[in-house]
Structure formats: structure tokens, C-alpha cells
C-alpha positions, -999 to +999 in steps of 0.1 A: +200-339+508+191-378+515+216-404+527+204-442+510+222-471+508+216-495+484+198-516+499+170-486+512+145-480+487+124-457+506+131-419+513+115-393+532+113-358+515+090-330+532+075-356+552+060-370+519+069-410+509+089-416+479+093-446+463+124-451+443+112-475+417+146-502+421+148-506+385+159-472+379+177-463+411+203-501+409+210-488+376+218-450+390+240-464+414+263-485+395+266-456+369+275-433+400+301-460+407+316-462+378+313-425+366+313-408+397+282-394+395+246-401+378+214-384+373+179-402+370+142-387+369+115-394+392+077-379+391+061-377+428+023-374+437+011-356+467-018-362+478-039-335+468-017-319+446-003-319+412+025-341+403+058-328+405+088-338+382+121-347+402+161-348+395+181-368+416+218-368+414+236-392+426+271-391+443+289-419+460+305-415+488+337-434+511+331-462+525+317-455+563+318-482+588+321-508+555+293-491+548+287-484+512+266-445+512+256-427+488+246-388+484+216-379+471+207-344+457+169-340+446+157-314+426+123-304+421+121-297+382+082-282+385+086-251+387+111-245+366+091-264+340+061-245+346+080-210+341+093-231+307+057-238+292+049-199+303+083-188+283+070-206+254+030-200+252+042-157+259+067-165+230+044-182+205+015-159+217+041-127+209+049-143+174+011-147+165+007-108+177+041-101+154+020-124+125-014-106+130+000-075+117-003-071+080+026-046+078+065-053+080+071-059+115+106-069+132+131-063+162+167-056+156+196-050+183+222-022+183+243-044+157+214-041+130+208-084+132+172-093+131+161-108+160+126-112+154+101-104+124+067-115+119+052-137+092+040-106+064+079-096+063+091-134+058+065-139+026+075-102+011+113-115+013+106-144-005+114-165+026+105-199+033+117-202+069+121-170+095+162-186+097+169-174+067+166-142+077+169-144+112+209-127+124+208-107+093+218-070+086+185-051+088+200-023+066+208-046+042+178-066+035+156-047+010+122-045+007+105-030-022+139-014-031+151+002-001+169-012+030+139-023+065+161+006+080+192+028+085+226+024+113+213+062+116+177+057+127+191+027+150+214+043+166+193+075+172+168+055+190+196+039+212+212+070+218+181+085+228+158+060+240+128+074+223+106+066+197+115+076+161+092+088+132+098+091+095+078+092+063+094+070+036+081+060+000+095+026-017+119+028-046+094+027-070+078+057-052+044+042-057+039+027-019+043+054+009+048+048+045+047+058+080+083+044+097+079+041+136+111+026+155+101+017+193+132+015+220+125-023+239+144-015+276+153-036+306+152-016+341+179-024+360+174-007+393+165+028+388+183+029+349+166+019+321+186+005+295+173+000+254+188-038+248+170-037+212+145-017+187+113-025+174+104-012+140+070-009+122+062+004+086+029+013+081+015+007+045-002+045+042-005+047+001-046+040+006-047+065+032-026+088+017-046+081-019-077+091-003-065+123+016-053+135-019-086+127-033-103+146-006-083+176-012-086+176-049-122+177-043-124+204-019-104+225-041-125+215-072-157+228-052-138+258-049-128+266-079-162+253-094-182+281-073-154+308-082-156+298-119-194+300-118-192+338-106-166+347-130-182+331-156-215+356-150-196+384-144-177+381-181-206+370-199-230+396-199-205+423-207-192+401-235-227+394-247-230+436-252-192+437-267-199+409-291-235+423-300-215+457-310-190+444-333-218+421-353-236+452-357-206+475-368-196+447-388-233+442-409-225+486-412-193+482-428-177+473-459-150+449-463-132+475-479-131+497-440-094+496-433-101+484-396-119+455-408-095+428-399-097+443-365-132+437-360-128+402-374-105+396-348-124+410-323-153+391-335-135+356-330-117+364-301-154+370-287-161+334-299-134+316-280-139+339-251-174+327-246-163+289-253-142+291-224-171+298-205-192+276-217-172+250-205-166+267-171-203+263-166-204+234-179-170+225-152-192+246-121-227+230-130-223+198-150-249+187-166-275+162-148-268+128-153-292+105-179-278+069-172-290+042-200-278+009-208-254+009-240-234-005-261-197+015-252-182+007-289-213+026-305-201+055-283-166+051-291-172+052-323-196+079-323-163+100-311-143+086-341-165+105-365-150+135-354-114+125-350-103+104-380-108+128-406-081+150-385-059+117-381-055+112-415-048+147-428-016+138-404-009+107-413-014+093-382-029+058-377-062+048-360-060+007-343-092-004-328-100-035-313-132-053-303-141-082-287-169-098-313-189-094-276-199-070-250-226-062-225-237-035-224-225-004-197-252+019-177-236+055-186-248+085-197-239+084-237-236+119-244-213+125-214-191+095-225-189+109-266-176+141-246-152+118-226-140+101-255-137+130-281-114+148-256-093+119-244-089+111-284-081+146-296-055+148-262-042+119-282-036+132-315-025+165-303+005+152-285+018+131-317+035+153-341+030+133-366+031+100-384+021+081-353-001+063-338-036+056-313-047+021-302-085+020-288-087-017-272-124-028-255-123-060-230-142-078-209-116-082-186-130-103-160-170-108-153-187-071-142-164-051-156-156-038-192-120-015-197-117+009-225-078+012-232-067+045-258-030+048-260-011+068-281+028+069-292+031+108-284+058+133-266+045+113-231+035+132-198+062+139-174+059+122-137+056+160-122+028+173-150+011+136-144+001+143-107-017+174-121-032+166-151-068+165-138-064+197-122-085+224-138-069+253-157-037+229-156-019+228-194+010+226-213-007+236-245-001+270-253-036+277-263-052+253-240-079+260-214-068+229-188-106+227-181-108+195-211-096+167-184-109+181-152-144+179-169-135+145-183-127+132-144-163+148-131-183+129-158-164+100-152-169+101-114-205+108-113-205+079-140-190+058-114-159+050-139-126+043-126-098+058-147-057+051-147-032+074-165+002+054-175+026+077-193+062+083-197+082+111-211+087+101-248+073+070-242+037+078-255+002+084-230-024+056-222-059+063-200-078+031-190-115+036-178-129+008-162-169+006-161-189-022-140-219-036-153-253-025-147-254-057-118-225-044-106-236-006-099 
């Protein structure tokens, strides 16, 4: 505290000079007059040292021996500017950490308002400013169809003060995520308090896409070796059952009253060793004999065997073609397979009077899709996860081993495939196939 009169201009503070400038300090005075009190803002070099920002308040005071005095009260305003430009780089350096993050990301308090989210969570809300969202209900702002988060889940983690995991898929059930929901606390002598939560959802549908894909593998090696033993085992038996009945048969006349039995023996033989054909075929597919085609050739090659079929049902045929293509690196006898079955999956599941598209793009440079859709009975959402699976129908006389050797060809083909269907709604498989460049 420093006593000045008017007319001092000069004012010792920790034995360091300061030099009121008079323009500002007059000015000060007569406001303090008038006012009762003023405030003006002074910045002090020491020698040596940094400059330091200064508040002086100014109080006047009776008159003292006709004395005019005047308190006044000097602040230093450094340090607490200092710890202001630290508030604000931690802020701004926590708000690029909350942006970094490619997931949702954001901080409610026991009231469910957002206090802070970060900028991935903004753009997926359509926001254009993070007040817009800022003070809002967390649990009811949607995101991809649900609410970021539950009261429940909240006040759990308040309750408790530990972290919180859940597993959660969107509305849509196409995206699936890991939920984590972090307690922030303040200690306040030896208690530790949670003032607010953080929550993270972490985008897992790649991760849990590939885990799938592992497993369906794995079990396909399984079943590949098991099917491969089976199939050895029943053949060579069957070979000597069916080798008996031909002979009986050539022996007897049509007129034997068991003859109809041995026919039925004969082509029960015939579909028996079919199905093992293609379990071998499933176990040990064929080696690959990549050459560079044209796909519409193949497509068509496939057509030869299903439009005769199609129109004994009345059931139409569209194909489209760009006047175009380059040509694919495949293996072409694999891919007449691929199509033959995906086309006669097709007309089996209209009943009749439908109908099948084939469509063939260039849909962007280095790759080339294959669209065949048909207007059948659909594939429900449950049977659609499986459909790939071998031994998996819903055809009474059906093997299930016609798509799971589709997806191996089309693997080791290095062909993307994606299955849209819908319960009455018709079936549609598009293959995707890169270039030869592109490989």
C-alpha cells in the first residue's frame, strides 16, 4: 500500500523505481474524485527480469493537514496472467487431444448436459459450432439412431466411481461398438469425489468384421479336412454298392418285380457320389489358372445353361452391358461355376413369373462389379449371416455346399462379394473384381 499525492509522481515498490506516467495517473485521480475510486494499468521492468503487468486502485482519502492523500493499492497481475495463458494452452491442447480421436468423444456431468465433446462428434451431429450442442441432454442427442448414452450408465458410474463397459450396435445394427464411460474426480483431502464422466465409443465393426472372418475360416479348415475324410471313407464302399446294382441291373429284366428298387438305388448312388464330388471339390479346390478375360463372355457362358430353365417358368432374363469393358484376371472356369450357381440360387427362389437382372459396370477406374438380382421369396436377416456357411440350406434337397464353394473361388480369385436381401423383397450378390493393374 503507497501513499502519493498529486503532485508525487514517483513510488517506491520492493525497492524498485516506478514511474507513474502523469498522463494516466492525473486522469486516475480526478476519476477517484469523482467516483470514489479508480483503477488504471501500469507495466514495470526490472532490471533483469521479465516485465510485469500492474493494477493500481485508487482510493482518495480525507483531507490530512490540508493535505489532499490518496491510497494506493497495487496489484501485480503477472502471475495470475501467466496461470491464464497456462489455463488456456492445457484447454486448447485438451480440445486438440478430444479432436485427434476419430471416435465420438465427450464429457457429461451428473445432469446428463455435455460439457465437452470433440470435433468427430460435432461433424456426425451435423453441427456447425460445438454451442449448439454444448449444455445439451446427452441421452437425448442421437447418433446413428440411438441416444451418446443412458441416465442408467451415468449414474452407475457416479454411484460407483468406476469405469463402465458395454457393447452396443447402432440402430441400424450395422456399426458395432465398444462403450467405455471414465469417472473424472477432484480429491478433496483424503475423498475423492466424480464431479463429471467421460465417455468413449469405440467404432469396432472393422475389428469385429475381421474376427468373424477369422473364425469362419478356421471353421472352414475344419470342416474342409473332416469333409475330405468322410468323403474317402463313403466313396469306396459306394463305388462297390453302385458297381453291384449296374451289374444286377444288366442281369435283370425290366419285367423283375424289384426293378424300380434297383432304379432307385441306382440314382440315389448318383446323387450320393455328387455330393462328394463337391465336398472334394469344397476340401481340395481346384488350383487356380488366372487369365485375362472378358467377364460378359463368362456370364454368358453360364446363361446357356439357365435360360432354357427360365423360360419353361416364365420367368424373365435382363442383362445389361456397358458397350465397354477391360478385361478381369480370373480363372474362367471357376467363375462359369460361380455364376451358374449364383443364377440357378436365383431362379430357384422365384416361384414363378419373375424376374433376374444381370448388370456389368465399370464403376469407377480398376474395378469392374457384376450385379444379379432377382425378385424372389428374399433371405431373412438371421439365414443371411449364414448363408456362406457350408452344409447351411433352406432347400429341402439342398447340399449348402453350392455357396460356401462359390465364397472359396471368389476369395482365392481375389473378388469381393456383398449379399443385399430382404424377406420378400427379392436377393442381390455384387462381386467386385480389380483389374489386372490393380491385383
Amino acid at each position: 500500500v503507497l501513499g502519493c499525492t498529486e503532485l508525487e509522481s514517483e513510488c517506491n515498490i520492493a525497492e524498485c523505481n516506478v514511474f507513474m506516467e502523469k498522463s494516466k495517473l492525473k486522469p486516475a485521480l480526478e476519476k477517484a474524485d469523482k467516483e470514489g475510486g479508480a483503477e488504471l494499468f501500469s507495466t514495470i521492468g526490472l532490471e533483469g527480469k521479465k516485465q510485469r503487468k500492474l493494477m493500481v486502485r485508487v482510493v482518495p482519502l480525507q483531507l490530512i493537514l490540508k493535505k489532499k492523500l490518496y491510497l494506493l493499492i497495487v496489484s501485480d497481475l503477472s502471475k495470475n496472467m501467466e496461470l491464464v495463458k497456462e489455463l488456456v494452452r492445457s484447454q486448447s491442447e485438451l480440445q486438440h487431444m478430444f479432436d485427434a480421436i476419430t471416435d465420438p468423444l465427450f464429457v457429461v456431468d451428473r445432469d446428463m448436459n455435455l460439457l465437452r465433446l470433440n470435433d468427430f462428434l460435432r461433424c456426425a451431429l451435423n453441427a456447425t459450432d460445438y454451442s449448439e450442442l454444448l449444455g445439451k441432454k446427452a441421452n437425448r442427442v442421437m447418433y446413428e439412431g440411438k441416444s451418446l448414452c443412458t441416465k442408467a450408465e451415468i449414474d452407475e458410474v457416479f454411484s460407483k466411481g468406476e469405469v463402465h463397459f458395454s457393447e452396443t450396435y447402432s440402430a441400424s445394427g450395422k456399426r458395432f461398438y465398444h462403450k467405455y464411460i471414465y469417472p473424472i474426480q477432484e480429491t478433496e483431502g483424503n475423498v475423492r469425489t466424480t464431479t463429471s464422466v467421460l465417455v468413449y465409443k469405440k467404432d469396432m465393426t472393422d475389428h469385429k468384421t475381421l474376427e468373424e472372418e477369422i473364425q469362419h475360416l478356421d471353421r472352414l479348415a475344419t470342416i474342409g479336412k473332416l469333409s475330405a475324410v468322410v468323403a474317402h471313407e463313403i466313396r469306396n464302399p459306394l463305388s462297390g454298392i453302385g458297381l453291384s446294382a449296374s451289374l444286377l441291373k444288366k442281369k435283370l429284366t425290366d419285367e423283375w418285380e424289384y426293378s424300380d428298387s434297383l432304379d432307385n438305388i441306382l440314382e440315389g448312388i448318383s446323387r450320393i457320389e455328387s455330393v462328394i464330388l463337391r465336398l472334394l471339390n469344397f476340401s481340395k479346390p481346384k488350383r487356380i489358372k488366372r487369365e485375362s478375360i472378358n467377364i460378359i463372355d463368362t456370364l454368358k457362358e453360364a446363361f446357356f445353361f439357365i435360360k432354357p430353365r427360365a423360360f419353361k417358368r416364365s420367368i424373365r432374363i435382363v442383362e445389361e452391358y456397358p458397350s465397354s469393358l477391360p478385361n478381369v484376371y480370373v480363372d474362367p472356369d471357376q467363375m462359369t461355376q460361380v455364376f451358374t450357381n449364383l443364377l440357378l440360387n436365383a431362379l430357384q427362389a422365384i416361384d414363378r413369373d419373375g424376374s433376374i437382372g444381370v448388370k456389368v459396370s465399370q464403376k469407377k477406374e480398376g474395378q469392374v462389379t457384376i450385379r444379379i438380382a432377382d425378385s424372389g421369396r428374399g433371405i431373412s436377416e438371421e439365414n443371411l449371416k449364414h448363408i456362406f456357411d457350408p452344409f447351411f440350406t433352406t432347400k429341402p434337397e439342398g447340399t449348402g455346399l453350392g455357396l460356401a464353394i462359390s465364397m472359396n473361388i471368389l476369395t482365392q480369385n481375389d473378388i469381393n462379394v456383398v449379399v443385399e436381401s430382404e424377406e420378400g423383397g427379392g436377393t442381390a450378390f455384387t462381386l467386385t473384381i480389380g483389374l489386372p493393374n490393380e491385383i
